[in-house]
Each structure stands twice: as C-alpha cells, then as structure tokens.
C-alpha positions as a LaTeX table, in Angstrom:
\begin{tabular}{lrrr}
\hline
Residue & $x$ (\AA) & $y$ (\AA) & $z$ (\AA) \\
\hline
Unk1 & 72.11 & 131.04 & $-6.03$ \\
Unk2 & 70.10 & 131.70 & $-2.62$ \\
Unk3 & 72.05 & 133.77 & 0.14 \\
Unk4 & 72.50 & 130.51 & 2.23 \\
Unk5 & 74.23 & 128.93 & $-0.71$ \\
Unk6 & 76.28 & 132.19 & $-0.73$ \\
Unk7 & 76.67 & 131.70 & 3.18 \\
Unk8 & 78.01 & 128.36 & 3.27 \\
Unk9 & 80.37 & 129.11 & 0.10 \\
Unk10 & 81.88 & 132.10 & 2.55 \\
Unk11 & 82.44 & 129.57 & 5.22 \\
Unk12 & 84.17 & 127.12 & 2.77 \\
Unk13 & 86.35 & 129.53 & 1.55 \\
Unk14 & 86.95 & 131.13 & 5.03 \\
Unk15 & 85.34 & 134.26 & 4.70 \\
Unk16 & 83.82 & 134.22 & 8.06 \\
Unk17 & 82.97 & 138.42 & 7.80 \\
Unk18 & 81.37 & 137.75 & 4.98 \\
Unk19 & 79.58 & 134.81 & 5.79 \\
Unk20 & 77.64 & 136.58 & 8.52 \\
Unk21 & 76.63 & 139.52 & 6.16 \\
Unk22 & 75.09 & 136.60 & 3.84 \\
Unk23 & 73.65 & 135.00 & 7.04 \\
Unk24 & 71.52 & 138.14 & 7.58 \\
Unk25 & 70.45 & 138.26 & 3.65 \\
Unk26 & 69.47 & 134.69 & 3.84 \\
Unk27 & 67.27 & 135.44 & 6.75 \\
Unk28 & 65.40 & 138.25 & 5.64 \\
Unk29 & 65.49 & 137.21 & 1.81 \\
Unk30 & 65.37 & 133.17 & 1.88 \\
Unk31 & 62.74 & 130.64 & 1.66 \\
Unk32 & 61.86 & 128.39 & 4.76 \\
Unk33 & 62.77 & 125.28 & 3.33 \\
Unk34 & 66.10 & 126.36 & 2.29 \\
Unk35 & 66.46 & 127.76 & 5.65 \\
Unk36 & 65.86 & 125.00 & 7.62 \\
Unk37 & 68.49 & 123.17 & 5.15 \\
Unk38 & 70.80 & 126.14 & 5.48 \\
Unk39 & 70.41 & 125.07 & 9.86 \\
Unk40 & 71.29 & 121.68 & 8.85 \\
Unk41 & 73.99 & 122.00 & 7.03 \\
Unk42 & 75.10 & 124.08 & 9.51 \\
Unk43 & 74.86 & 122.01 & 12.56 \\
Unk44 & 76.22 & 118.65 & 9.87 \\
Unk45 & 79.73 & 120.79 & 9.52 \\
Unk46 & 80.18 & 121.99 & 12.90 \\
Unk47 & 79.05 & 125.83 & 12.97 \\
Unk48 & 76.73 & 125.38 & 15.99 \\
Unk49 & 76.70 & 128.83 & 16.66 \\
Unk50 & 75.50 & 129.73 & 13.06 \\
Unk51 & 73.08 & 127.05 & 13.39 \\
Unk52 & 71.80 & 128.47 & 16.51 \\
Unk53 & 71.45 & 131.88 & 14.82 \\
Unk54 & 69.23 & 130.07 & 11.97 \\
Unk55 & 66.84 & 128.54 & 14.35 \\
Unk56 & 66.16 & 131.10 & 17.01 \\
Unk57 & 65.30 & 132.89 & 14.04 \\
Unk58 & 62.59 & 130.66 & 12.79 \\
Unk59 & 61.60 & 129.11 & 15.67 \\
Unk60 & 60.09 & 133.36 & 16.91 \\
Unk61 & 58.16 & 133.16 & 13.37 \\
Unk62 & 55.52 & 130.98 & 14.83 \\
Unk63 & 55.61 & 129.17 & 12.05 \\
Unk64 & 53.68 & 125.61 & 11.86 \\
Unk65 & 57.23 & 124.43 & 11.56 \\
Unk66 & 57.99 & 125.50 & 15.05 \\
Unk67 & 58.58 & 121.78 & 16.20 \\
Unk68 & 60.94 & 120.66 & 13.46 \\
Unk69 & 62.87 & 123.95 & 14.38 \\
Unk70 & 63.14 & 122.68 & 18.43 \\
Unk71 & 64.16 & 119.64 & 18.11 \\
Unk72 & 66.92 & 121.80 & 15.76 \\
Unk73 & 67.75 & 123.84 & 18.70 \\
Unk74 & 67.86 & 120.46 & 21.05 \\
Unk75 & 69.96 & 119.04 & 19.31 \\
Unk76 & 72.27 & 122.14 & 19.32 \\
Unk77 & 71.97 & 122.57 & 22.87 \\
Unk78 & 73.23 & 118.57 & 23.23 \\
Unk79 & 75.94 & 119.36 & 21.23 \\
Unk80 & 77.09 & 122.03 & 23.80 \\
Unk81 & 76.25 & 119.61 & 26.49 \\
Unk82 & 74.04 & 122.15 & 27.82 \\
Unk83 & 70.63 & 119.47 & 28.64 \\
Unk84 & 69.09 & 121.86 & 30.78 \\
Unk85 & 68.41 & 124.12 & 27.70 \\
Unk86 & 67.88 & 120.94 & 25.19 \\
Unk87 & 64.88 & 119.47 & 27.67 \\
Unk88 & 63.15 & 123.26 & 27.61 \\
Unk89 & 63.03 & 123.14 & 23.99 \\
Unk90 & 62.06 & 119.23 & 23.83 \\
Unk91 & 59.75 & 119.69 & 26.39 \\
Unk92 & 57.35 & 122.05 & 24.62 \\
Unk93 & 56.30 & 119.80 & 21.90 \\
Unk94 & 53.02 & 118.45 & 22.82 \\
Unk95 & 52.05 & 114.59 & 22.51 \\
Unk96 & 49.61 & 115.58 & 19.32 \\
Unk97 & 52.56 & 116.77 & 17.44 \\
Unk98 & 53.94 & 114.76 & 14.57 \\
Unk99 & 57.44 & 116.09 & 15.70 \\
Unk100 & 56.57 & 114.17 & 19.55 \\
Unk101 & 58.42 & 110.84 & 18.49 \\
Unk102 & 61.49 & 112.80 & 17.56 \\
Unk103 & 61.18 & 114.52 & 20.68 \\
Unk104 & 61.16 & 111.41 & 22.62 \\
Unk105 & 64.18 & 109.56 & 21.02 \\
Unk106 & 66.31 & 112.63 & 21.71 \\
Unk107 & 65.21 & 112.81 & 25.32 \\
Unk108 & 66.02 & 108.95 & 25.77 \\
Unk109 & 69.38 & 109.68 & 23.96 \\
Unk110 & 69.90 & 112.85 & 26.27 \\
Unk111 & 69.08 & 111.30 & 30.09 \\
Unk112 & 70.90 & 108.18 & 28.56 \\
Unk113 & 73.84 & 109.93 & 28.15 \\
Unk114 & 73.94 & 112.11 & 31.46 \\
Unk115 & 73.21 & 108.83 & 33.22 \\
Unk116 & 69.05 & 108.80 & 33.62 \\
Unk117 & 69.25 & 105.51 & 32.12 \\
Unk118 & 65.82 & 104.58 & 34.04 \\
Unk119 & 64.46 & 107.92 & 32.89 \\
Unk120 & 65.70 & 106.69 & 28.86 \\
Unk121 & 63.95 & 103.89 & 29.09 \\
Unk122 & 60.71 & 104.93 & 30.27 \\
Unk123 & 60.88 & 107.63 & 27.18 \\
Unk124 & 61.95 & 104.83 & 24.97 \\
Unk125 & 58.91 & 102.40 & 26.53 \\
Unk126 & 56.54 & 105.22 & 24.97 \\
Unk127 & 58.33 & 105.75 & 21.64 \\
Unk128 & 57.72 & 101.97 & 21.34 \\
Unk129 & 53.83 & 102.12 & 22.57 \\
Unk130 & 53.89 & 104.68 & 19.58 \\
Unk131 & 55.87 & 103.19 & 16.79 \\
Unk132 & 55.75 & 99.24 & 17.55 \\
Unk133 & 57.19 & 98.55 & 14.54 \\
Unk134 & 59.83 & 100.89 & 13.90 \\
Unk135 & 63.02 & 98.38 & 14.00 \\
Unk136 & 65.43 & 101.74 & 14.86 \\
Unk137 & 63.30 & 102.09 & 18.41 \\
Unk138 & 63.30 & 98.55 & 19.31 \\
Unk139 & 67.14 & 98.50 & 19.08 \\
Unk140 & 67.61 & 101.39 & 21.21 \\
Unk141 & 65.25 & 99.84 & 23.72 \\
Unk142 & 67.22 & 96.69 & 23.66 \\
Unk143 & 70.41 & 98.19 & 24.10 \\
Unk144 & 69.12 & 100.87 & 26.88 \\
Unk145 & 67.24 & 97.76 & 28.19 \\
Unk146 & 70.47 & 96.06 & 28.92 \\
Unk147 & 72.34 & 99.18 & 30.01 \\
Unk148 & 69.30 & 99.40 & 33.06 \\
Unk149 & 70.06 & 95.50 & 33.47 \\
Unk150 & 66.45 & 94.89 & 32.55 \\
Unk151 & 67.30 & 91.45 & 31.29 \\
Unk152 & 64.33 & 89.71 & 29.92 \\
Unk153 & 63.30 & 93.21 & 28.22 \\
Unk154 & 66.27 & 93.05 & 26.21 \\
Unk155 & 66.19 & 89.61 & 25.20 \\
Unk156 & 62.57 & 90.04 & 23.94 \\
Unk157 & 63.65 & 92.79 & 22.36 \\
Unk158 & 66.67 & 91.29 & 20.45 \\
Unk159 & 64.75 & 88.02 & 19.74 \\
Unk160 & 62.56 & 90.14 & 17.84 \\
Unk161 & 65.30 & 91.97 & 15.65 \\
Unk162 & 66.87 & 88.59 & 15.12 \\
Unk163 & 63.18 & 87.08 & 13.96 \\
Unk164 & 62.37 & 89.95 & 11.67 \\
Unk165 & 65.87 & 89.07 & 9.65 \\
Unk166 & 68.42 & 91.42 & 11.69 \\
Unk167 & 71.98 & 89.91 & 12.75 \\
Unk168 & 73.28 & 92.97 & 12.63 \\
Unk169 & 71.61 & 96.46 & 13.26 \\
Unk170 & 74.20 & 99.81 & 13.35 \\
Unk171 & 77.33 & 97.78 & 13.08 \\
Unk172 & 76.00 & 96.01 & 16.37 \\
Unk173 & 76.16 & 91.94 & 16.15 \\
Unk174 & 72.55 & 91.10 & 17.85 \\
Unk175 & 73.83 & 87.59 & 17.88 \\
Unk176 & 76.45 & 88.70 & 20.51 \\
Unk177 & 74.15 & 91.55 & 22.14 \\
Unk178 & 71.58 & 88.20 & 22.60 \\
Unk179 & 74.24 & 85.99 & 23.95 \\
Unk180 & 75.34 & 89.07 & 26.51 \\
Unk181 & 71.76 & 89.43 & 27.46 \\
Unk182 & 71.50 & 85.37 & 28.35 \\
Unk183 & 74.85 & 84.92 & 29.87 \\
Unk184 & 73.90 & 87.51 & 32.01 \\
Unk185 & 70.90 & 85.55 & 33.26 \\
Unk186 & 72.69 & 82.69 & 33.73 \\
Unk187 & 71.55 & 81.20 & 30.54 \\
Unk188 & 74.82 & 79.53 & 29.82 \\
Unk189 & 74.21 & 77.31 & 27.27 \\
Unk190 & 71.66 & 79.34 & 25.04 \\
Unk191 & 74.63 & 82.05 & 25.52 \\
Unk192 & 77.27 & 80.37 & 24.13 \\
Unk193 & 75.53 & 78.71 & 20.85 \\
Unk194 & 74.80 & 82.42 & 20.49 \\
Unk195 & 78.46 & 83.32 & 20.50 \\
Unk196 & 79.51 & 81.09 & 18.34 \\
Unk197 & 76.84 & 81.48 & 15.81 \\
Unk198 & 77.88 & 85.65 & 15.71 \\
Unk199 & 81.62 & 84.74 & 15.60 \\
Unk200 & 80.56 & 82.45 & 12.65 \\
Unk201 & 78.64 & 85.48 & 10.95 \\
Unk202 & 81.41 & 88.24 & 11.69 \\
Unk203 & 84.76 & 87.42 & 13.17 \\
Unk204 & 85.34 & 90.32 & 16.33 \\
Unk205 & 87.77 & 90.25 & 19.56 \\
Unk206 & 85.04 & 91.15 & 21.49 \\
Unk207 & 82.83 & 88.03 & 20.49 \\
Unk208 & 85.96 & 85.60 & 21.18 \\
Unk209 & 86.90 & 87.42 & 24.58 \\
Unk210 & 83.74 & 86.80 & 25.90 \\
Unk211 & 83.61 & 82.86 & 24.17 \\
Unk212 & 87.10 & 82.31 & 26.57 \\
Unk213 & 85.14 & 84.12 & 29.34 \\
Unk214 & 82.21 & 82.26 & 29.44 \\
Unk215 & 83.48 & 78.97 & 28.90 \\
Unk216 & 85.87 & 80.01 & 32.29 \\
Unk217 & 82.82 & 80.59 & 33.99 \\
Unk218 & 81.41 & 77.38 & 32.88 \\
Unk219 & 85.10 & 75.71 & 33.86 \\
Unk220 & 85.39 & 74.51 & 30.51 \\
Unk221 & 89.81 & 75.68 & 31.51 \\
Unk222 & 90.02 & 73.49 & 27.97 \\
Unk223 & 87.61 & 75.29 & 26.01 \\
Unk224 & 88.27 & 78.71 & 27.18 \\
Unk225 & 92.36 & 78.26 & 26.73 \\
Unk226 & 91.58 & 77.52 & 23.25 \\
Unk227 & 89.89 & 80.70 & 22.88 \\
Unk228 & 92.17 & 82.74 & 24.64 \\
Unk229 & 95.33 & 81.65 & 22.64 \\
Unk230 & 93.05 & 82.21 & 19.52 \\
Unk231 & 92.90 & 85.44 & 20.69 \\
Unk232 & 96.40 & 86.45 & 21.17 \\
Unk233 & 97.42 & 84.85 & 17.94 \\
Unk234 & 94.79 & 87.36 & 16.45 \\
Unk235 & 95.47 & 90.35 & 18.29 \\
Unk236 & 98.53 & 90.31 & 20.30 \\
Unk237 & 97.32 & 93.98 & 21.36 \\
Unk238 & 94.42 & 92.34 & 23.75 \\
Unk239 & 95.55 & 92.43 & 27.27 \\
Unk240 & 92.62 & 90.99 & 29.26 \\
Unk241 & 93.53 & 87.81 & 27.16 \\
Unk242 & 96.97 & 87.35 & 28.61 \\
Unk243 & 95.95 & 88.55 & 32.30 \\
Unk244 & 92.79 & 85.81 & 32.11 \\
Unk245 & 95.01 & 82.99 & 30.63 \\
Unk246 & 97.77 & 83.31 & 33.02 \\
Unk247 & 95.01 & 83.27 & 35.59 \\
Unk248 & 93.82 & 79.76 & 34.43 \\
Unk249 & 97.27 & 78.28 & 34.25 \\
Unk250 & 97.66 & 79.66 & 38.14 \\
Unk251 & 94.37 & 77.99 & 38.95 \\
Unk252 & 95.12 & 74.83 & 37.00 \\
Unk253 & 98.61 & 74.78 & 38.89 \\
Unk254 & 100.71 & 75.76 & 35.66 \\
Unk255 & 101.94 & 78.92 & 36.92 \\
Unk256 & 105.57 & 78.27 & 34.57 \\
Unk257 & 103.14 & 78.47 & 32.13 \\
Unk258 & 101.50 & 81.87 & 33.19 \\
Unk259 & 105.40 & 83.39 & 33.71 \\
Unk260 & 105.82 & 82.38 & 29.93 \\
Unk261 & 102.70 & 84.29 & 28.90 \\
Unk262 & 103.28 & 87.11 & 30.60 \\
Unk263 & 106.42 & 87.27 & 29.44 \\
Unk264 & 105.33 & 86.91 & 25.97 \\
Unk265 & 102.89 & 90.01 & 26.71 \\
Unk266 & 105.95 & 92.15 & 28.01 \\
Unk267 & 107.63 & 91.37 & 24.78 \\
Unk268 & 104.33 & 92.34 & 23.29 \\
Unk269 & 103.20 & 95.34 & 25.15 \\
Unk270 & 106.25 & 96.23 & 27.14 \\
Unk271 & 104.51 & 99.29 & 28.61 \\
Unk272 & 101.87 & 97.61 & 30.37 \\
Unk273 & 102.62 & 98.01 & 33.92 \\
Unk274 & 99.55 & 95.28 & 34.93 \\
Unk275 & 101.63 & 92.95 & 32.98 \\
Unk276 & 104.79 & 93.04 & 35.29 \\
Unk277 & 102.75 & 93.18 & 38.06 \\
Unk278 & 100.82 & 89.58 & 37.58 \\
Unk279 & 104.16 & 88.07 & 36.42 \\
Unk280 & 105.64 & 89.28 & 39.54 \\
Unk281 & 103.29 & 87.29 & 41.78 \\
Unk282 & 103.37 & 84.46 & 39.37 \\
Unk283 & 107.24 & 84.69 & 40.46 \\
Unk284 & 106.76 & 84.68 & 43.32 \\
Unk285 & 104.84 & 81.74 & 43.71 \\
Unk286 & 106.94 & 80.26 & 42.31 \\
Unk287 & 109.36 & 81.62 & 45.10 \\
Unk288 & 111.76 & 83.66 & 42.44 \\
Unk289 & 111.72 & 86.65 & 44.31 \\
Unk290 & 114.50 & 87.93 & 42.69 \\
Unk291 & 113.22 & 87.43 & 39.51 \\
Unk292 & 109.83 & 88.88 & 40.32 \\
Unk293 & 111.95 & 92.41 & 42.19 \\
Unk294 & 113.67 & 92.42 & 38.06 \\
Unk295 & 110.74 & 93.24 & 36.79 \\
Unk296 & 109.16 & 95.03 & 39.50 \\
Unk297 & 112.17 & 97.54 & 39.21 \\
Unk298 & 111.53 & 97.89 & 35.46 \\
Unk299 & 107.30 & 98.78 & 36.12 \\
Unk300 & 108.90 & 101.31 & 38.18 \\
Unk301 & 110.53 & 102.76 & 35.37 \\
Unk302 & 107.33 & 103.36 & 33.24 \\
Unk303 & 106.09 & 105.82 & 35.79 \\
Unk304 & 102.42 & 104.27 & 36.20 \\
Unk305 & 100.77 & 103.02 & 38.99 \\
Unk306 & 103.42 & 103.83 & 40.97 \\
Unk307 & 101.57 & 102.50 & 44.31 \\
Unk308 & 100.80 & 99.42 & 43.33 \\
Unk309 & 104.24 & 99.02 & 42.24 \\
Unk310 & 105.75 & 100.36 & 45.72 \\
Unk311 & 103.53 & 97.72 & 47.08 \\
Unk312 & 104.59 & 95.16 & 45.25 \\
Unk313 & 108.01 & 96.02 & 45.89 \\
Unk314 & 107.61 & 96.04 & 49.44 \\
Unk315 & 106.07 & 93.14 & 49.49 \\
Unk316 & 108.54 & 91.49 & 47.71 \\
Unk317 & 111.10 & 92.74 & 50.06 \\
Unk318 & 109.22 & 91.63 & 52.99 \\
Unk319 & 109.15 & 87.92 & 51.38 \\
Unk320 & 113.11 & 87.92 & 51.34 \\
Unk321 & 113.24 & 89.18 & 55.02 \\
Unk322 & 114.36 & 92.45 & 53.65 \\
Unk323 & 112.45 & 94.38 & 56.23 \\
Unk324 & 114.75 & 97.42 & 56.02 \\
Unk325 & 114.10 & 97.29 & 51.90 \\
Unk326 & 110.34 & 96.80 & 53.08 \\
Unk327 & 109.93 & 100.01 & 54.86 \\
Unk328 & 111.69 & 101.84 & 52.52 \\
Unk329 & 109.31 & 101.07 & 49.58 \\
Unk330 & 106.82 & 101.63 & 52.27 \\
Unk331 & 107.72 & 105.11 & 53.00 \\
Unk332 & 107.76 & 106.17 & 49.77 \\
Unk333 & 103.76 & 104.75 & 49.26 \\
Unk334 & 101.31 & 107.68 & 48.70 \\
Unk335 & 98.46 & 105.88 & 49.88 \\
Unk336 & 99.80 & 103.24 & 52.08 \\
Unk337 & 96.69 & 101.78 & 53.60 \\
Unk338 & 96.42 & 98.31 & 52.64 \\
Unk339 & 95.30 & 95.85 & 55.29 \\
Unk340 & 98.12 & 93.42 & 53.88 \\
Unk341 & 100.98 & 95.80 & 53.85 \\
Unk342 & 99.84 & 97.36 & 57.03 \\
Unk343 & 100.04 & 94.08 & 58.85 \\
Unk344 & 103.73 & 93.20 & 57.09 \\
Unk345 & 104.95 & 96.58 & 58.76 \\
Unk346 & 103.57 & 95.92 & 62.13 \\
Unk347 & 104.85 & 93.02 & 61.93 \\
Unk348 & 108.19 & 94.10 & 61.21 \\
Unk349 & 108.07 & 96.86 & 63.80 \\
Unk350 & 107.19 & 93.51 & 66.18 \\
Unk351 & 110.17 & 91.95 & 65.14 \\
Unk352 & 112.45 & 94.71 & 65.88 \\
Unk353 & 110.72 & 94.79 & 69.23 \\
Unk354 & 109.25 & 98.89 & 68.69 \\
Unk355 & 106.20 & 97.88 & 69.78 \\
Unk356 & 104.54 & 100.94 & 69.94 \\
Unk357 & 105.13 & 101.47 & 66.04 \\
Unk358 & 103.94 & 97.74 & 65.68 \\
Unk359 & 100.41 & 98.51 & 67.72 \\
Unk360 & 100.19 & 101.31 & 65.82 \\
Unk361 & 100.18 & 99.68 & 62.41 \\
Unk362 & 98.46 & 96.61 & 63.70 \\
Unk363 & 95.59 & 98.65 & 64.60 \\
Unk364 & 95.46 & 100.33 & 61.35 \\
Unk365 & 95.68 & 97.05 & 59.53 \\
Unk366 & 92.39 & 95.93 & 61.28 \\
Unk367 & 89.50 & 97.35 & 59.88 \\
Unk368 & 90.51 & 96.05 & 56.60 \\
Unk369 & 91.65 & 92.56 & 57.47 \\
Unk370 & 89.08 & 92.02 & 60.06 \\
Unk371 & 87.70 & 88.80 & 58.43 \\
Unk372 & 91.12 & 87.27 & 57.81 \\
Unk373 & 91.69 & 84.71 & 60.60 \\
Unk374 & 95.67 & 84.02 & 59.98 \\
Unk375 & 95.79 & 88.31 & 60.90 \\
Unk376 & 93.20 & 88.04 & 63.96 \\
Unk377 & 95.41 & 85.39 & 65.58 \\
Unk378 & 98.94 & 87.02 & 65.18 \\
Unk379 & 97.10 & 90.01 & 66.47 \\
Unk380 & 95.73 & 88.54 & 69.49 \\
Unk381 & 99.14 & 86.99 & 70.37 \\
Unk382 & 100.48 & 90.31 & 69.82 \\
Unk383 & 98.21 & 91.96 & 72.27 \\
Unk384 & 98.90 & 89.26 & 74.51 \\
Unk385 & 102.59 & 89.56 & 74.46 \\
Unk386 & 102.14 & 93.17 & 75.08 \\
Unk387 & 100.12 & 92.47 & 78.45 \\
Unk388 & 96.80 & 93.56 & 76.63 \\
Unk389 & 94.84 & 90.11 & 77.26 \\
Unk390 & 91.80 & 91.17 & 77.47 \\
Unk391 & 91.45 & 93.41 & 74.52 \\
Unk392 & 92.94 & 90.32 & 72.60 \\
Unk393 & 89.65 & 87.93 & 74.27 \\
Unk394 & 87.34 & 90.48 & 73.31 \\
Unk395 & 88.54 & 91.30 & 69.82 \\
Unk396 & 88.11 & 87.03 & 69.34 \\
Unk397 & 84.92 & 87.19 & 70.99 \\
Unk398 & 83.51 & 89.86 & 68.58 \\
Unk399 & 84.95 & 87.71 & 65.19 \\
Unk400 & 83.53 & 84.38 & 67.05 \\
Unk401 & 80.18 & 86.35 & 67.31 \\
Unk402 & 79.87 & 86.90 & 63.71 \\
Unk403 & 79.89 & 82.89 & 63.24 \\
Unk404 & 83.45 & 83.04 & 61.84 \\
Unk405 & 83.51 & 79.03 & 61.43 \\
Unk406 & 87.88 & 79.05 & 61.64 \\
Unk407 & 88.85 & 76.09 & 64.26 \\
Unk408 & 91.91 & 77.71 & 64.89 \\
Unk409 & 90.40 & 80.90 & 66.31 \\
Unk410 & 88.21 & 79.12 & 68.39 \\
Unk411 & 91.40 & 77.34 & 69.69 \\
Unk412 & 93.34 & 80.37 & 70.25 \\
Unk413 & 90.17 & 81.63 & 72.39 \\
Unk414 & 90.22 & 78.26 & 74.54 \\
Unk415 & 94.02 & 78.86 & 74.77 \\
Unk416 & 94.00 & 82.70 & 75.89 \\
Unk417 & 90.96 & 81.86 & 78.28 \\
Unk418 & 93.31 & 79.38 & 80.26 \\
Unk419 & 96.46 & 81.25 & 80.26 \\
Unk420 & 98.13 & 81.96 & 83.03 \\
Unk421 & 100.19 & 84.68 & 81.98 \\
Unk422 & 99.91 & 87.26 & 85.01 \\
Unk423 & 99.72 & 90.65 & 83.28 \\
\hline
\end{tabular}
C-alpha cells in the first residue's frame, strides 16, 4: 500500500495527525502518478487544503506535468472563490500546451461565474476554433451564448446539438433551451412547436410554465389557461402559475374567477404573502374592501414584506375614506415613497384643509407620478386653490411640452389661462 493510500485511509478513519505524517511520506516516497491521484482524490472529497499541499508540491518539481498540476491548483483556488489566484495559475499555460483547452474552459467557467459573461464567451469562441467538434464546448457556448443574449449564436449552436442526435445534453432539454432562444427573438411560432415537442420528450414545470407564457404573449388567454391549470393540477407548489392565471381572468374581466384562484393558492401555500396581496386588489376591484383588509391583516401576520403590506393597507383604508386608518398604516411605512401613496396622503392632508402638510406630500409625490395626468390635474387645482397659479401653468406647460397627448390637460391649461381668480 503507497503512503497516499495510507493518507487517505487516516482521513477516513479521522486520524487527521496522522494523515499529515503520511502526507509528508507520500511526498518524498510516492510515485507521480499516484500523486497526482492522491491531489484528486483529495480535492473530489473536500480536503482542499491537503490538495493544495499536493500540488504546490509538484507543481516546484518542474516537472513536464507542470500544466496538469495548474489547472489542479485553479481549480482549488475556484473552490475558495479566490479567481485572482486561479487566473495566475491558468494564465501561465501557453497556447502550445496540450493542457491550453482545459485552461480555457475553466477560465470561461470562472469569468462566467463572477459575471464576465462577455469575457466567457470570447474564451469559449476559442475553445470552439480549437475543438469544433467537441459536443461538451458547443453546449457551453450555447448556454453562455444565451446568458450574453447573443441570440442567433445560441440557436446555431443548439440546432447543431439537436442535428447531431442531442435532445438532451447534462440533464438540459435542448428542445426547450431552442424554443427559449426563438421566443426570445420573437420567433413565436418556431418557439412553441419547440415546447411542445420537449414537453412531449420529458414532462418538466419549467417547459409548461413557459408553454402558458408564451401562448399569453401570443393572446392565445384559451391556450395559455389550459396550460396554467395543467400546471397547478401538477404542482400545486408553482406560484407564478396562480399569480399569471389570476392575471388573465383580471384582463379577460373574470376577476371572481382570479379571487377563487388565489384563494385556492392561500389554501395551497398559505405563507405566500404575494398571494394575499394580488387577491387583495382583485377584492378590491371588485369593491370588497373589507374582504380584501381580511386578508391584508393576515399577510401582516407572516412578517414579510411588511411595506408592501402597510401599503396595501393604507391604501385600502384610503378606498373606504378611512383617512385616519390611512395615515396610520402610513406612519408605520419604512420606506414610504410611493408616488401613489404619496399623492393619497396629500390628498388627505387637502381634505382636512393642512395645506402645508398637503404641499408637502404633493410635491414629494411628483417626481414619481410626473407622467400620470389624473395626478398633474388635481395638482394644478391644488396649487391653484392655494393662490400658486402660476407655478400650476408652468408645471402644465412643462408636461404639455413633452407632447403629453391627454385632452383633459390641455383643457385644464385653457381653463387656468382664463381664470379670473385674483391671487
């Protein structure tokens, strides 16, 4: 038995003293070969450290194995998320090495994963100039391809996986990845015989999520509810599916229909706080405000999104003409500085004629619902009532300037010019 065998016996049995007395036999007594095994072995079960220890080692020997042993170390290095150190050791085999390819997939893999995706791909582009063939390097350049949103570079790529026999490659459908790829193009159609052909080959949430999607996107509502309730009656446990339903039953005017889903998907996933709040504004469109405050009350109770939840609530409030209720929830908002909300306070604050408080809020509320004609106008009429007529033409002339094509500001501008309030 060699001294790594001994080693790695140590480990197993916890020895770890006397696994780093064997360590230092096996260096000084041990073959290469079963060295570099020993490092591998190593690095497979987790001892990076060991690992390390083996390949620093070799890797000062000079031996003509020199780039095997740094891609070794590399890999180490990406293991301890230290890429600074793992691009040294990549970066010193040279293009005429038969270790070079190696060192190019890991440096694709590497930028890819600290976000050089452009950088990935161009290392990837020159793997493939070098090994055309090599099914393993197309796939990553496919799926790298697509990360970049390099569209048609992907598709070739996938097209040529799926021609040389592959529907599958790493547990990946390339059926699906090639539908992605031509949806994303706008290649509707081609997409979705794609989709269906992969759900055909290998039944998967993910393929029938994005058959609902795209058929919403193609407004086939039919189509896509099919898919959608296929869904859920496969995997209750999907939420986009019920939050994408309901919104097709709000756009097709069914919105009893969307309460009843949710519903079902609070029954389903009852800590879901997105859940409660869509139903809520299903609710309240429906004008069951007290309904929708029920379950608003019980999101607050799961202690999640808390914010949203406030605003919700306040909102809700505000609907019933609960304006104390309103500030209250407002108040108690960490981040309080939606344009909507803002506007509701101010115009609470006008209502209860502390108009100070109500320019205050109005003026916060603008930047974000600047574009929003219904807010422009009660603005304007505000800063009329409040003697500030000019500020109120100039703020219309500024939104009528940026060819905001809303008759009724253009109107309210013809009405403020003519007024004859004396301020």
């Amino acid at each position: 038995m060699s001294f790594s065998e001994k080693m790695l016996q140590s480990l197993s049995d916890g020895d770890l003293d006397g696994a780093d007395l064997l360590l230092q036999q096996a260096l000084t007594h041990d073959e290469l070969p079963v060295l570099i095994e020993l490092g591998e072995v190593l690095i497979e079960k987790g001892f990076l450290i060991e690992a390390k220890e083996v390949f620093l080692d070799l890797v000062e020997r000079q031996l003509p194995e020199k780039d095997l042993v740094l891609t070794y170390l590399a890999e180490i290095a990406i293991e301890e998320d230290d890429y600074e150190t793992a691009f040294e050791y990549l970066d010193q085999i040279k293009e005429t090495s038969e270790y070079y390819p190696r060192a190019l997939f890991m440096m694709a893999d590497a930028y890819q994963a600290i976000g050089f995706v452009e950088v990935s791909l161009a290392k990837l582009q020159e793997l493939l100039a070098l090994l055309p063939d090599d099914e393993t390097v197309q796939f990553a350049y496919a799926e790298i391809a697509l990360l970049a949103n390099k569209l048609t570079l992907a598709q070739n790529m996938y097209e040529l996986l799926l021609d040389a026999g592959y529907t599958e490659f790493s547990n990946v459908s390339i059926l699906e990845r090639l539908a992605t790829t031509l949806a994303h193009q706008g290649k509707f159609e081609e997409a979705l015989d794609y989709y269906k052909e992969a759900y055909r080959h290998k039944k998967n949430d993910q393929i029938l999520l994005n058959l609902a999607r795209l058929n919403q996107q193609m407004h086939e509502m039919d189509e896509a509810i099919v898919y959608y309730e296929e869904l859920i009656k496969e995997n209750p446990n999907i939420k986009e599916a019920y939050l994408e339903l309901a919104d097709i039953y709000v756009h097709e005017q069914q919105p009893v229909k969307a309460a009843q889903l949710l519903e079902q998907a609070i029954k389903e996933n009852p800590y879901y706080v997105h859940f409660y709040l869509h139903l809520a504004e299903v609710l309240e469109e429906l004008e069951d405000y007290q309904k929708a405050n029920l379950y608003l009350n019980q999101a607050l109770l799961l202690d999640e999104e808390e914010d949203s939840v406030l605003t919700a609530l306040a909102k809700n409030a505000f609907y019933q003409g609960e304006y104390e209720q309103t500030l209250h929830y407002f108040e108690r908002i960490e981040n309080a500085y939606q344009g909507e909300l803002l506007w509701m306070v101010a115009r609470i604050y006008n209502e209860e004629e502390e108009f100070e408080k109500a320019a205050h809020y109005y003026e916060m509320a603008l930047e974000e619902m600047q574009e929003v004609p219904e807010f422009i106008r009660d603005y304007c009429y505000f800063l009329r009532d409040e003697g500030r007529l000019k500020e109120a033409l100039a703020l219309l002339e500024s939104h009528l300037a940026k060819e905001m094509h809303d008759e009724s500001l253009h109107q309210l501008y013809d009405e403020l010019k003519q007024s004859d309030w004396d301020y």
